[in-house]
Kinemage of the C-alpha trace (Angstrom):
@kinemage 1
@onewidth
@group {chain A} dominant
@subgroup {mainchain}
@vectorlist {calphas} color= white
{ca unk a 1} P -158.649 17.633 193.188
{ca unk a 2} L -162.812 17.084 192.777
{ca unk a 3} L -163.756 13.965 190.953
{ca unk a 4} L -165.414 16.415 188.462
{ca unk a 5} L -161.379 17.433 187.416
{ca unk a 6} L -160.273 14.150 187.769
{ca unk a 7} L -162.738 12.648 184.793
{ca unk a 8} L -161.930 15.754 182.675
{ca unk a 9} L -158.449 15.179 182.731
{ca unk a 10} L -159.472 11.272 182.181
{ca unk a 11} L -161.429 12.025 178.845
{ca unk a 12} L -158.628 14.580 177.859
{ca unk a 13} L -156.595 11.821 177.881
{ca unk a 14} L -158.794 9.747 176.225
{ca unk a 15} L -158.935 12.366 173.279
{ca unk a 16} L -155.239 12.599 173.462
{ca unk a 17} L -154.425 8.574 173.291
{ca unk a 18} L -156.890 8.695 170.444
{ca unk a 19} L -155.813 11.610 168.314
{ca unk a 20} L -152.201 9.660 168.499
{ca unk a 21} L -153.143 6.047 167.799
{ca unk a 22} L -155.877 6.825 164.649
{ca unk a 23} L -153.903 9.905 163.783
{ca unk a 24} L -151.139 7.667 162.033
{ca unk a 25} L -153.896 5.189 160.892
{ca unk a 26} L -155.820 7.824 159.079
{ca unk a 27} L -152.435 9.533 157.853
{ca unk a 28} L -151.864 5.612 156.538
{ca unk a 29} L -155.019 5.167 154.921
{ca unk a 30} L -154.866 8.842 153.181
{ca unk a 31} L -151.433 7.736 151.595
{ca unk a 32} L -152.717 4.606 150.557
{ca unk a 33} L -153.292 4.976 146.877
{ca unk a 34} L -150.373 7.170 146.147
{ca unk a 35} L -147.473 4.843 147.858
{ca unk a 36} L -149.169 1.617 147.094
{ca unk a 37} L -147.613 1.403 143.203
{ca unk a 38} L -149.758 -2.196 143.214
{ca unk a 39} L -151.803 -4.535 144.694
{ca unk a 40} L -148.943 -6.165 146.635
{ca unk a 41} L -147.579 -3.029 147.899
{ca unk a 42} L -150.890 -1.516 148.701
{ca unk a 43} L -151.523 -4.577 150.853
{ca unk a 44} L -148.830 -4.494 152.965
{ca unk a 45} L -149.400 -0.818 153.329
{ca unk a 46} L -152.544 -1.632 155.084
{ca unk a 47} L -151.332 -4.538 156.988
{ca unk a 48} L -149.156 -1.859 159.019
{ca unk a 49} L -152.550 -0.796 160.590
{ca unk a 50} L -154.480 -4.073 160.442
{ca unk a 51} L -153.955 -5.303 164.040
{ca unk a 52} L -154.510 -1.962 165.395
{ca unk a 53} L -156.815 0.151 163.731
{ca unk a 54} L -160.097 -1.666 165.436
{ca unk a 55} L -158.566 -1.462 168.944
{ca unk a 56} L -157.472 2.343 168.328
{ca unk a 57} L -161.187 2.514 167.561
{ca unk a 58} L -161.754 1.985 171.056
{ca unk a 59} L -160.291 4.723 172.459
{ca unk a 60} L -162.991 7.312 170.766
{ca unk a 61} L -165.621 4.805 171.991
{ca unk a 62} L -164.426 4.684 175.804
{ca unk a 63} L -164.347 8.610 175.649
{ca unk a 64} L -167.673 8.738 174.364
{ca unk a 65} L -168.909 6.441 176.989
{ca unk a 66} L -166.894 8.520 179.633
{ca unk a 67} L -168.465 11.824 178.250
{ca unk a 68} L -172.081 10.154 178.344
{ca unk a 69} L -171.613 8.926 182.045
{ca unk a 70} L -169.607 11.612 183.743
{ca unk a 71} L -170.494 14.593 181.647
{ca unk a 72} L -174.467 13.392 180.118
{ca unk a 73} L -175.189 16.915 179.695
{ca unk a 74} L -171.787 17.838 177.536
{ca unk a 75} L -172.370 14.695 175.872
{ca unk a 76} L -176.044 15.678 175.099
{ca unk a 77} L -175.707 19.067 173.973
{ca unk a 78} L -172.559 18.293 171.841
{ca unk a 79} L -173.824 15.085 169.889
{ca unk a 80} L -177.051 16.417 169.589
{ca unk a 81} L -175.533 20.311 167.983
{ca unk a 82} L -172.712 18.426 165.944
{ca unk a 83} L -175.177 15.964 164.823
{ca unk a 84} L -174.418 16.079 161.290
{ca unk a 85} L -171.011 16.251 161.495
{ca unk a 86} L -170.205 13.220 163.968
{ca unk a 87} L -172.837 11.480 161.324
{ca unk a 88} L -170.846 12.041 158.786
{ca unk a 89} L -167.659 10.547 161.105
{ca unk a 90} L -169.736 7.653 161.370
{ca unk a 91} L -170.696 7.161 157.957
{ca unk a 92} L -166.580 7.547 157.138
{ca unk a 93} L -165.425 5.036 160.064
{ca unk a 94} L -168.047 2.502 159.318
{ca unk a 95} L -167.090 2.796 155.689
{ca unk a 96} L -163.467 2.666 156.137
{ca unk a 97} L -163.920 -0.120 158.453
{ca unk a 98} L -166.003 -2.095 156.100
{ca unk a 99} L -163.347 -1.280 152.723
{ca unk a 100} L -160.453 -2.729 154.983
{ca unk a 101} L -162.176 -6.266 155.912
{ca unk a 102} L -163.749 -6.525 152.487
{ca unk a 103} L -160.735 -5.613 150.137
{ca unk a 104} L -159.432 -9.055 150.267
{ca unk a 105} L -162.255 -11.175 149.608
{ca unk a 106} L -162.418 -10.697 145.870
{ca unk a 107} L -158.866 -10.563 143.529
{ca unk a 108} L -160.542 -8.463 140.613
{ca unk a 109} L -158.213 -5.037 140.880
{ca unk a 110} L -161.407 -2.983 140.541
{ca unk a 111} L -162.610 -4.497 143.372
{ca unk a 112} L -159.647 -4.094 145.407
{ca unk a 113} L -159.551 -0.746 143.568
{ca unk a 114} L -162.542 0.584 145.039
{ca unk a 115} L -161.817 -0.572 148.211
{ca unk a 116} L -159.010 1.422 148.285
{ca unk a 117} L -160.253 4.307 147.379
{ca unk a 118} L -162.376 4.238 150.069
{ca unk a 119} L -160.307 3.288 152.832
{ca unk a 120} L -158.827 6.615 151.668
{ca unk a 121} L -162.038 8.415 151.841
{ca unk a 122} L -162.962 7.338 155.290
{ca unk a 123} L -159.805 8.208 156.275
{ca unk a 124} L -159.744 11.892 155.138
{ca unk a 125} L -162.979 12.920 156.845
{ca unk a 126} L -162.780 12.074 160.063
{ca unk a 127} L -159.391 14.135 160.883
{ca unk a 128} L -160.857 16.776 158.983
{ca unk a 129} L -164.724 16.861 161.284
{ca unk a 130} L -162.423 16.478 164.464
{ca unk a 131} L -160.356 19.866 163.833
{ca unk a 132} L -163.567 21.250 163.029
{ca unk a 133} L -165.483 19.927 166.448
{ca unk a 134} L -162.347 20.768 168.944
{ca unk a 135} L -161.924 24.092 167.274
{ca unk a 136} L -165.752 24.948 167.848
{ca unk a 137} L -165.506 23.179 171.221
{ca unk a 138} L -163.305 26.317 172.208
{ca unk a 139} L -164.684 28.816 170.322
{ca unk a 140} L -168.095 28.746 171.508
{ca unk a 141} L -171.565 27.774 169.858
{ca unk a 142} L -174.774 29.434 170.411
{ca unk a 143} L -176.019 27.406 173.235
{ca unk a 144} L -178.588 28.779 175.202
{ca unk a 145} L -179.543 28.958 178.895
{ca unk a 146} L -181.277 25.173 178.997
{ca unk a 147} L -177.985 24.057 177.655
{ca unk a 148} L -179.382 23.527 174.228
{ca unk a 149} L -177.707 24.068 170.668
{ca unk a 150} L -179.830 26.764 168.745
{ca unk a 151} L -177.517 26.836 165.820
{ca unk a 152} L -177.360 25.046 162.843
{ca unk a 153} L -174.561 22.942 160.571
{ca unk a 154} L -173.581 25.876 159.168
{ca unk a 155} L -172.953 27.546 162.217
{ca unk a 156} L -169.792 25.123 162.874
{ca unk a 157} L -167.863 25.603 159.107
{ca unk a 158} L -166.687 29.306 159.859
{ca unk a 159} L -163.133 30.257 159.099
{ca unk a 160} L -160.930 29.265 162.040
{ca unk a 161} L -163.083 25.634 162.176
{ca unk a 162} L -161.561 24.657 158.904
{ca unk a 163} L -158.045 25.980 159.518
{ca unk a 164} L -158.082 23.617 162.613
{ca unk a 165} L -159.432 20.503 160.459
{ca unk a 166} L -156.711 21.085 157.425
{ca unk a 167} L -154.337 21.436 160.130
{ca unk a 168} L -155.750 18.611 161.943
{ca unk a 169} L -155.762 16.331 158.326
{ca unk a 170} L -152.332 17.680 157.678
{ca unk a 171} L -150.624 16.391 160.768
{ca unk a 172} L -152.164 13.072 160.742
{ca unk a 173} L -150.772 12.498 157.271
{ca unk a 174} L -147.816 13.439 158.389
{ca unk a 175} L -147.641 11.026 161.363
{ca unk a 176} L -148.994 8.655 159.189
{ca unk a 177} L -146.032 8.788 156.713
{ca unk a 178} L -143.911 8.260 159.535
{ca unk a 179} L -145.399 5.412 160.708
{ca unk a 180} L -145.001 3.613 157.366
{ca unk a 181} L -141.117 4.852 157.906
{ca unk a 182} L -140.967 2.239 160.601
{ca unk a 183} L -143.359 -0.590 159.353
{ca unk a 184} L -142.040 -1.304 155.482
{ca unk a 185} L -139.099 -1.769 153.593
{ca unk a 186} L -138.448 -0.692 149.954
{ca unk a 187} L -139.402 0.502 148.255
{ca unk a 188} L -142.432 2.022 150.034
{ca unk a 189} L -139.856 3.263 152.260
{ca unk a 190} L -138.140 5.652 150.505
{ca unk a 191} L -141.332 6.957 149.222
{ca unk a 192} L -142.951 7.349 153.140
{ca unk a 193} L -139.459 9.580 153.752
{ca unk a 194} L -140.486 11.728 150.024
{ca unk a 195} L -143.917 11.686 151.195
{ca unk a 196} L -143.899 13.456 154.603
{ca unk a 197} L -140.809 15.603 153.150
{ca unk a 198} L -143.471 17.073 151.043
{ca unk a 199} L -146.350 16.751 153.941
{ca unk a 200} L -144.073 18.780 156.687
{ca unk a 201} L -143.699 22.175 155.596
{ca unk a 202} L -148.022 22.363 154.833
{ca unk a 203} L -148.012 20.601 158.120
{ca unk a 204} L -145.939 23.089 159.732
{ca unk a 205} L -147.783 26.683 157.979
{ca unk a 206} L -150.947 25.590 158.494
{ca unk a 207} L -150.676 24.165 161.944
{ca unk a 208} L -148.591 27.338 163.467
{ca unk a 209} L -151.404 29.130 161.700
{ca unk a 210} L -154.240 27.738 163.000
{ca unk a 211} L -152.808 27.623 166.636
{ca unk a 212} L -151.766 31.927 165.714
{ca unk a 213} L -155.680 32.289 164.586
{ca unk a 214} L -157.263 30.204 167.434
{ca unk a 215} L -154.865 32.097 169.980
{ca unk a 216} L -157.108 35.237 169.289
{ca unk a 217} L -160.432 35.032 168.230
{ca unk a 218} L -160.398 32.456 171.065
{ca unk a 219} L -160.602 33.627 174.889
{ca unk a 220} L -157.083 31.668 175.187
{ca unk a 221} L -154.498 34.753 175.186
{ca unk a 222} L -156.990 36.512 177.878
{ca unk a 223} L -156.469 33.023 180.488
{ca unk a 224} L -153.048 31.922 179.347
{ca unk a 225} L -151.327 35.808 178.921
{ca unk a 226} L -148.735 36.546 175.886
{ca unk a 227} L -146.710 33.255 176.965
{ca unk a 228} L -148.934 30.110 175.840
{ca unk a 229} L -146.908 28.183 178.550
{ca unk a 230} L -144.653 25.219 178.081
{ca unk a 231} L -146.930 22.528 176.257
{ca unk a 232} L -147.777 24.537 173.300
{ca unk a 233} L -144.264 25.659 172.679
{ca unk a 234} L -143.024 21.839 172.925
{ca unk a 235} L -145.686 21.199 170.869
{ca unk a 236} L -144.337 23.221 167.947
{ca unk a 237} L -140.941 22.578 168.679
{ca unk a 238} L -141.762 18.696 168.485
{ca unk a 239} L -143.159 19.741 164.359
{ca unk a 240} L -140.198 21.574 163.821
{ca unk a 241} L -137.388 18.451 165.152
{ca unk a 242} L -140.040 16.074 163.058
{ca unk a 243} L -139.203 17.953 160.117
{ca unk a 244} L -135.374 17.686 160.955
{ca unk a 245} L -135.868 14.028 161.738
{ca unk a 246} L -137.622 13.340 158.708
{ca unk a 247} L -134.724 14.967 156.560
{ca unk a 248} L -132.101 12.562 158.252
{ca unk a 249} L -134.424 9.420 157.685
{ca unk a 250} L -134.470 8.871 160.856
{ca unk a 251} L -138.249 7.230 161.263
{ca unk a 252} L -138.609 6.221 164.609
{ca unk a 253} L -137.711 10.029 166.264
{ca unk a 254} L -140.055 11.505 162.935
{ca unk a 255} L -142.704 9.432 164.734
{ca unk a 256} L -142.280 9.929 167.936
{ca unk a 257} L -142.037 13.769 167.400
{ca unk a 258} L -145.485 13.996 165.218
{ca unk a 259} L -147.158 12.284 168.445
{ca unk a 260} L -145.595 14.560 170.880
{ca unk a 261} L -146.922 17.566 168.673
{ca unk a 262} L -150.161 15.954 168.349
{ca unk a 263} L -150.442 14.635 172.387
{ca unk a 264} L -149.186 18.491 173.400
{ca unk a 265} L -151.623 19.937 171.128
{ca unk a 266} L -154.465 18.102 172.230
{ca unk a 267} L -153.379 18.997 175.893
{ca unk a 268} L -153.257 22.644 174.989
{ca unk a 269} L -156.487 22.299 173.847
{ca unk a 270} L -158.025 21.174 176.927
{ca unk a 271} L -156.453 23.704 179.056
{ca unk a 272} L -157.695 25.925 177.213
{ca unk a 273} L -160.947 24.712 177.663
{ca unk a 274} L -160.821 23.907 181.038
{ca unk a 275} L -163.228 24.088 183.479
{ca unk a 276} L -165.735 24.469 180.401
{ca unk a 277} L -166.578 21.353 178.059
{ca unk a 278} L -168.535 23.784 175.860
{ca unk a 279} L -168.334 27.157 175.610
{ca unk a 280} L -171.134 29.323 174.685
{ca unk a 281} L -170.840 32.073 171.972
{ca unk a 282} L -174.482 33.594 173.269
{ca unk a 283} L -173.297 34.566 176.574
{ca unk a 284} L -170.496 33.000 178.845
{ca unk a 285} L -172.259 32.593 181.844
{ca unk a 286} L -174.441 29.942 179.825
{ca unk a 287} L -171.296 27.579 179.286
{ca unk a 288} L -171.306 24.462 179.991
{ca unk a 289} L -168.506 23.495 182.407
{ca unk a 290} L -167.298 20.668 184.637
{ca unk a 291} L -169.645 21.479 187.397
{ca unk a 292} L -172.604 22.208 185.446
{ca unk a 293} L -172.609 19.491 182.933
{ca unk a 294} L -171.640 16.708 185.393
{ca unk a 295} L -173.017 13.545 186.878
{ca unk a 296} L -174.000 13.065 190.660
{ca unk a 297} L -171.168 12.471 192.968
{ca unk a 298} L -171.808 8.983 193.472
{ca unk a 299} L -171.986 8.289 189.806
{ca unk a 300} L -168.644 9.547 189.414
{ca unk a 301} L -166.945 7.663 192.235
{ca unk a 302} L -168.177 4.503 191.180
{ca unk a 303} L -166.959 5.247 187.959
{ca unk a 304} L -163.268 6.189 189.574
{ca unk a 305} L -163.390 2.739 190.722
{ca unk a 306} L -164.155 0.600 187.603
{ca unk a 307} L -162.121 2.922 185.843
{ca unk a 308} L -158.991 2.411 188.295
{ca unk a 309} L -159.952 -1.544 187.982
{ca unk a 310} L -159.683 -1.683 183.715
{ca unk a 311} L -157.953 1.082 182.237
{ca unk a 312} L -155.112 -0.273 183.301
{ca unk a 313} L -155.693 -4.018 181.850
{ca unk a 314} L -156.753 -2.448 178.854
{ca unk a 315} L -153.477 -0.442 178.222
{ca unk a 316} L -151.610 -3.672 179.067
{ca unk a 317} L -153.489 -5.642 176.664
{ca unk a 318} L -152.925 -2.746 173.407
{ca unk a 319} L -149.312 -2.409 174.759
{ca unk a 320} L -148.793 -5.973 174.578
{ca unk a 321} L -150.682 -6.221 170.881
{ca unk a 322} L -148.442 -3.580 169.391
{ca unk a 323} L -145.229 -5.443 170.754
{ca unk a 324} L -146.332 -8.685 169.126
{ca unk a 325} L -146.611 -6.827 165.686
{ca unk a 326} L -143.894 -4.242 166.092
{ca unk a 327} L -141.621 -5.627 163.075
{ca unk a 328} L -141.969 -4.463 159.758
{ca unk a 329} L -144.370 -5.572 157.238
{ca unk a 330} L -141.999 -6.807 154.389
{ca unk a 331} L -142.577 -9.158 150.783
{ca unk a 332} L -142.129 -12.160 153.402
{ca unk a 333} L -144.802 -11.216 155.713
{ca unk a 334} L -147.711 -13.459 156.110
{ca unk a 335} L -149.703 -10.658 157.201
{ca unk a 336} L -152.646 -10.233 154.563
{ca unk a 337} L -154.936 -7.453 154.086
């Protein structure tokens, strides 16, 4: 295996860790306003996610920085097409960020209110402009012999792209639900269980759905044949048990199966991709790929090594933050947000 595979398969999992960890916080900060009943409640809601939310954070930034060092043409032709779009992510995280920290530094309930509202904002985009970016990611964009984008905004809201970011918004709600199954007590908890009861089956349609749809107006059936393989089958099976799991209150395998859908997902998504980063709809041969859209080989092997050096303190370190803060967040927390 090149060093060229090697860093794909590093930012895939990058991607992968990411669309896990902020998938519950965005599915938390979506649900905010309609299981917090008041300002106690709604506070504790967020203090689920307040020691993680800013290190999740990081994972998008590393696989940026990844992109930009192994991949600099990938990373310019993407950010530079999607410019709009990851501006608008921007505008949403920064704002989101901002309502969290800020929420508790005045008591007035409008304040708090507003706050609120747009934690919830910033949450919904972002899952939403990701479906949209992975789906065009696969299904090509006009990008041109130089490796430039020709196209336009407009270009990247066509039908499948927003399939993939309401099923993309829909799953992280739902993984959000059952992450507030495992962090509160009642009687938020009883409403996190009626919540994703009623989040599973849109969850479910519109997910199958999109994967059905991007199956064949992608290239995906003509490289994977009539059998997707393994990971996209445990994928849905994963939604389906979730949906069983959820039924049975039973949080902690609800929330482990909404990140195994989620994790498989993203991994089907990358095979599919693979050994393209970006695929062009203008002709094929103009793709960009692994090879094509890659660093020197020096680069990258100096990069293996400080990668080999602190990935692996880094995981330790977020491991080690989410056991400190793995109870729930009940009346009697001191946990403030």
């Amino acid at each position: 295996m090149d060093l060229n595979t090697v860093w794909f398969i590093l930012i895939a999992v990058l991607f992968t860790g990411y669309f896990f960890l902020e998938g519950f916080d965005y599915g938390v900060g979506i649900l905010l306003p309609f299981l917090g009943k008041d300002e106690e409640e709604r506070g504790r809601i967020i203090a689920t996610i307040g020691p993680h939310w800013d290190a999740n954070e990081v994972w998008l930034i590393t696989a940026g920085g990844a992109m930009f060092a192994a991949f600099p043409n990938w990373y310019a032709t993407m950010f530079s097409g999607f410019y709009m779009a990851l501006l608008l992510m921007l505008v949403a995280l920064i704002t989101r960020g901002i309502a969290i920290e800020f929420r508790n530094k005045d008591i007035r309930p409008k304040w708090r209110s507003t706050w609120d509202w747009l934690i919830f904002g910033g949450s919904l985009v972002p899952p939403l402009l990701w479906g949209i970016a992975m789906a065009n990611l696969l299904l090509g964009t006009p990008i041109d012999a130089d490796m430039t984008y020709i196209g336009g905004f407009w270009n990247l809201l066509n039908p499948y792209a927003l399939v993939s970011g309401l099923a993309f918004l829909a799953i992280f709600t739902l993984h959000g639900a059952a992450f507030l199954s495992l962090k509160l007590d009642e009687p938020i908890l009883d409403r996190a269980f009626t919540a994703a009861r009623r989040i599973w089956p849109i969850a479910l349609v519109v997910g199958f759905f999109a994967f059905g749809v991007g199956y064949f107006v992608t290239d995906m059936y003509e490289r994977l044949g009539v059998s997707p393989g393994l990971v996209p089958i445990s994928a849905g099976a994963a939604m389906l048990a979730a949906g069983w799991f959820i039924r049975k209150k039973q949080g902690g395998w609800a929330f482990v199966m909404s990140g195994i859908c989620i994790a498989f997902s993203s991994i089907t998504f990358f095979v599919g991709l693979f050994p393209r980063v970006m695929v062009s709809s203008l002709n094929p041969e103009w793709s960009l790929t692994i090879y094509n859209a890659s660093s020197s080989p020096y680069t990258l092997k100096v990069m293996t090594i400080v990668a080999a050096i602190f990935v692996p303190l880094v995981l330790l370190y977020q491991g080690w933050s989410y056991y400190v803060f793995r109870g729930r967040v009940t009346r009697d927390s001191k946990l403030e947000y």
